[in-house]
C-alpha positions as CSV (number, residue, x, y, z in Angstrom):
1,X,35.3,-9.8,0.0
2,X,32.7,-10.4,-2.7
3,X,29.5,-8.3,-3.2
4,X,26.2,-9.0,-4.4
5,X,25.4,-7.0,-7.1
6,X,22.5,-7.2,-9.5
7,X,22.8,-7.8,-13.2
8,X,21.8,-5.3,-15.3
9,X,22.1,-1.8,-17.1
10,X,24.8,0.3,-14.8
11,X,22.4,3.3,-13.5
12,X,19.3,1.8,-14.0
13,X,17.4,0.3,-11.0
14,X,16.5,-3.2,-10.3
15,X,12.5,-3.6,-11.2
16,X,10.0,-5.7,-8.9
17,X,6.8,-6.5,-9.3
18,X,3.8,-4.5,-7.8
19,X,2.3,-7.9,-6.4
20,X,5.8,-8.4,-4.5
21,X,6.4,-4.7,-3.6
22,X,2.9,-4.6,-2.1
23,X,3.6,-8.2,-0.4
24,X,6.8,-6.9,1.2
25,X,5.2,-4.1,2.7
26,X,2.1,-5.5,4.0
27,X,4.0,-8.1,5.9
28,X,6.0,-4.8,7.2
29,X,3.1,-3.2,8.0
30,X,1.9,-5.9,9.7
31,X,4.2,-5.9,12.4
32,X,5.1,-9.8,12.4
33,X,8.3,-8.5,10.3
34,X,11.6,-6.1,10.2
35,X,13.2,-4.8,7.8
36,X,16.4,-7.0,7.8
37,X,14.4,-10.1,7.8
38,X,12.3,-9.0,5.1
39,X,15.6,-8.3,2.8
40,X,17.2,-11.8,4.2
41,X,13.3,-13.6,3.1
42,X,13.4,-11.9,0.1
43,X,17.1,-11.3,-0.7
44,X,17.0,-7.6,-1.3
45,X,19.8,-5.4,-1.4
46,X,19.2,-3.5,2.1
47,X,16.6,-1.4,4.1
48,X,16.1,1.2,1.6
49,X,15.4,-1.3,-1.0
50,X,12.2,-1.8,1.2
51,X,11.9,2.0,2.0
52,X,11.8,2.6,-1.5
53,X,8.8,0.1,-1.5
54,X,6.7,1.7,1.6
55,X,6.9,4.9,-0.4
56,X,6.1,3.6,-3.8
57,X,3.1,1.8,-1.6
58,X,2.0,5.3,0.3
59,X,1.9,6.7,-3.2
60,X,-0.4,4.3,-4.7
61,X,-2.4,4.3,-1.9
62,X,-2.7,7.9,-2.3
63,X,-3.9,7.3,-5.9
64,X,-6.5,4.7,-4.8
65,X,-8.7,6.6,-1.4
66,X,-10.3,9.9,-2.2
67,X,-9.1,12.6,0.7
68,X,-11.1,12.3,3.6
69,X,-13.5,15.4,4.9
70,X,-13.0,16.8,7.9
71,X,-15.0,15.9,10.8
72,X,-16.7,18.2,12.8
73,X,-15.7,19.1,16.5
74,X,-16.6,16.6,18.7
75,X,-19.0,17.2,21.8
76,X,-18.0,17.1,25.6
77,X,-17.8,13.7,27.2
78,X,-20.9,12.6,29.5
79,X,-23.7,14.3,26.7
80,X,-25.7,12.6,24.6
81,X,-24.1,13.9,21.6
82,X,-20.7,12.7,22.6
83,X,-22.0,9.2,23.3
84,X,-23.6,9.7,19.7
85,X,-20.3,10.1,18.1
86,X,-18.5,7.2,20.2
87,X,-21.0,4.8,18.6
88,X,-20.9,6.3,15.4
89,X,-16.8,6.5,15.5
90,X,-17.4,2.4,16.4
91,X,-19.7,1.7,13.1
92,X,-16.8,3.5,10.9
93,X,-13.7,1.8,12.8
94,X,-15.6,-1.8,11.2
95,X,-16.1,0.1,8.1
96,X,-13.0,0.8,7.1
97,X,-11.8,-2.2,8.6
98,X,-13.7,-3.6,5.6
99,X,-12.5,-1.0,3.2
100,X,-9.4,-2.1,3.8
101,X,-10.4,-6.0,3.7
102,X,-12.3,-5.1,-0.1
103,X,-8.6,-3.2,-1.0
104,X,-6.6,-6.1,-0.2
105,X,-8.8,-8.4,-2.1
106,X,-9.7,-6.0,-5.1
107,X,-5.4,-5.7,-5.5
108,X,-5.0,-9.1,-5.1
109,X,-8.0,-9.9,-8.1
110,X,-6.0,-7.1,-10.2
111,X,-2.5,-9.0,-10.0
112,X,-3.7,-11.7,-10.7
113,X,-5.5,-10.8,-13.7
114,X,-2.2,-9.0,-15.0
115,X,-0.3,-11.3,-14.5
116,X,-2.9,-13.9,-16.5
117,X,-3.8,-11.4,-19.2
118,X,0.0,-10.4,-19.5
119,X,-1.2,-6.8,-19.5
120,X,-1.0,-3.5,-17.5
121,X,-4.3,-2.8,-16.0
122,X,-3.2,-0.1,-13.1
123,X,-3.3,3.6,-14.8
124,X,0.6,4.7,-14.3
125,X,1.0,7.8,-12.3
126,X,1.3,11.3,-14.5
127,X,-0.1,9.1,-17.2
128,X,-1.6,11.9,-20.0
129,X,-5.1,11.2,-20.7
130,X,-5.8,10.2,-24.3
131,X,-6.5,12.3,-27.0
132,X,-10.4,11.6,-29.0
């Protein structure tokens, strides 16, 4: 029995790029997808190769949407307030439907720019703020 293992420094993780780690887990995310198949398609190691991913994605994500407010309580069905919120709550399902949309394509922009430029253009997390 032979293994695949990856070349490298013993100890130290195998590095992907953050245009493929945010690939992988979109096309997760999407549903269309597993796990398995994803690792077979892309000839990881195993699942937590990818779980590693999703939270390494979830993180960044994190970094990138401010905390969202809490709403306020929502009125009884049937009153006009209620019907209010239903169409409000319809306007801000397409909004950040959008959001998401502008997200995708600002990420996308930003890899490709790294990857043109051959520079780092995503503040690391924990980075230190420089000194003036």
């Amino acid at each position: 029995m032979e293994k695949n293992i990856k070349k490298g420094k013993i100890g130290s993780p195998y590095k992907y790029e953050s245009s493929l780690k945010r690939k992988i887990v979109q096309e997760l995310y999407s549903g269309a997808i597993t796990r398995g198949e994803l690792c077979k398609k892309y000839k990881l190691g195993g699942n937590s190769t990818i779980m590693g991913f999703e939270r390494w994605y979830e993180e960044e994500q994190k970094q990138m949407l401010p905390s969202t407010p809490m709403l306020p309580d929502e009125e009884p069905e049937g009153t006009p307030v209620a019907q209010q919120q239903q169409q409000d709550k319809g306007g801000a399902d397409e909004q950040l439907r959008l959001a998401k949309l502008k997200i995708i394509c600002l990420e996308t922009m930003i890899d490709l720019a790294e990857q043109t430029l051959q520079i780092n253009i995503r503040k690391k997390p924990g980075a230190k703020p420089s000194g003036e």
